[in-house]
N, C-alpha and C positions, 0 to 999 in steps of 0.2 A: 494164317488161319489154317486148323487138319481140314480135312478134307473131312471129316466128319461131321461137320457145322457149315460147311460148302452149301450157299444157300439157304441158310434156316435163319438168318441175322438179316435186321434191316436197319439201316441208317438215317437217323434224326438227322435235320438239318434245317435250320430259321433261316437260311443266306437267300432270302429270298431274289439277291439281285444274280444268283447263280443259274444259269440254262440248266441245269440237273436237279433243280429243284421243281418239285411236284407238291402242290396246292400250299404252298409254304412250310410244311415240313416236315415233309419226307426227299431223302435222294432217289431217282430214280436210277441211279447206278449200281450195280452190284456187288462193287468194288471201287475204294478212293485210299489215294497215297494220302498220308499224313507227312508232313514238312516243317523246317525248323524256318522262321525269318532268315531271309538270305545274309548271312554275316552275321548273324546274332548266335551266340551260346550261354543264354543266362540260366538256362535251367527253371526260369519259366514258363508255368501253362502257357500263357497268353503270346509269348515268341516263339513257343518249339511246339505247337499241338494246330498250326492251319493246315489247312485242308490244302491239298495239292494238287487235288482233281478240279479245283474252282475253274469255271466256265464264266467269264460274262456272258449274259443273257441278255434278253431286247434292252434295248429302253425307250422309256416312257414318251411318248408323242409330245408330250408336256414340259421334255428336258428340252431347252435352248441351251446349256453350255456345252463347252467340246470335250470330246474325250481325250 
């Protein structure tokens, strides 16, 4: 990112099970690494464009499985 746009961008984000997620979607971080599937190089979206700043966030009182 220049430094000219430092700050003036905000980041979508639905991952609602993420700690950096703010009312479901928006990031509250200023900045997130983007990351490809560890081992994967297919050259697609859906393997090479996750988020890399992902945080597990609470869960739900209502979850009985383990993590």
């Amino acid at each position: 990112m220049t430094s000219d746009k430092n700050g003036k961008q905000t980041i979508g984000c639905r991952v609602t099970s993420c700690r950096h997620n703010m009312s479901g979607c928006d990031c509250e971080l200023s900045r997130i690494e983007i990351e490809p599937q560890c081992g994967c190089h297919t050259g697609e979206p859906c393997d090479e464009s996750l988020c890399g700043s992902y945080n597990l966030g609470w869960v739900s009182s209502a979850f009985t499985g383990r993590l």
